[in-house]
C-alpha positions, 0 to 999 in steps of 0.5 A: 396130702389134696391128700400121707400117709404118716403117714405116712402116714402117715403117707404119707404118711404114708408111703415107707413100709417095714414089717413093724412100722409105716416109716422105714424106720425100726422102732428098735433103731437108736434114737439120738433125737433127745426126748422133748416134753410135749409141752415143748413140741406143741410150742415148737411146731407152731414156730416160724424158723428160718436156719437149716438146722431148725429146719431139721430140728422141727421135722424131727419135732414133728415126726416125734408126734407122728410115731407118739400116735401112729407108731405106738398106735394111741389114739388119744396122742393122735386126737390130742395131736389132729391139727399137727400132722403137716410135712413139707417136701423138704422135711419128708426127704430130710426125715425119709434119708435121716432115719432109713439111714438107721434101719437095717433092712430098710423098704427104701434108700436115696428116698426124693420127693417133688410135689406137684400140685396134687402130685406125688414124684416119688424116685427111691431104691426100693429093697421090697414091693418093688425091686430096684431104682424106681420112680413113679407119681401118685395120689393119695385118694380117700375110700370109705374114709380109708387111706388109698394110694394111686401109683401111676408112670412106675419105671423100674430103672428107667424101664415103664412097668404095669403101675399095679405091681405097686398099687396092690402091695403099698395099699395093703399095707396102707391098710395094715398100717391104719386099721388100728385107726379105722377100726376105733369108734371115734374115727369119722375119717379125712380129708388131705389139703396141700398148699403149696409145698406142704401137705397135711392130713385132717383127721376127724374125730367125734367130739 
């Protein structure tokens, strides 16, 4: 996020995409996550948790309020939830491996993430866009208050390709992916911040 993407969303929040959702996840997978009460999230992602299996458990917490706003397309869940939107690394590998696991025609498997100061390291094997185990580095930029992804080194096994073979496709689909965002009156854009290992998304609202 210092720009997702989601997402991602978003990439990130941005960088996983299927015909249906910006995650390579399907809405039609079989959740076995148990459902939590909002109440309960909003306390539980302000926690500070130190065992692994918190760990995990925050992420699946976390990316429950991402797919409640982005996935289902609420506004109101998304504003209600602005100041909630920030992954680790770690948590984005856990969540990216976790729930393409479920999919069965997934954009990507053995998904791995480093950040690098504003740096995106990407290494996955893409089913669609690009063909293969691919690697590259990008940046999240914003556009006219639009979410926009700059690849840069792509090697399609090892081999250096043009970078715009995945510029053009991811982008568009950011842009698929946020229109629902971009197109509501209250939108006034955002901003990435990324401290460290941890990347957040600040959207902006009017009041």
């Amino acid at each position: 996020m210092k720009k997702f993407f989601i997402i991602f969303s978003l990439l990130v929040l941005i960088i996983p995409l299927t015909t249906n959702a910006f995650w390579p996840f399907s809405r039609n997978k079989n959740n076995n996550v148990p459902e939590i009460k909002k109440a309960v999230l909003e306390d539980n992602i302000n926690q500070t948790i130190e065992s692994s299996s918190n760990d995990q458990l925050l992420a699946d917490l976390k990316y429950q309020i991402f797919e409640k706003g982005f996935e289902k397309k609420d506004i109101d869940a998304i504003i209600a939830n602005k100041n909630n939107f920030w992954f680790t690394s770690s948590e984005i590998n856990y969540l990216f491996n976790k729930e393409s696991s479920k999919v069965k025609n997934p954009l990507l498997t053995n998904f791995k993430l480093i950040i690098s100061d504003d740096i995106f390291k990407i290494t996955a094997d893409f089913k669609k866009f690009i063909k293969g185990r691919a690697s590259f580095n990008a940046k999240l930029k914003n556009e006219d208050n639009k979410i926009k992804l700059k690849v840069e080194k792509l090697k399609i096994y090892g081999i250096p390709m043009p970078s715009f073979l995945a510029n053009k496709p991811f982008n568009k689909a950011l842009d698929d992916y946020f229109n629902f965002l971009y197109q509501d009156d209250r939108y006034r854009g955002f901003d990435i911040s990324i401290d460290k290992d941890t990347v957040k998304i600040n959207l902006q609202f009017t009041e």
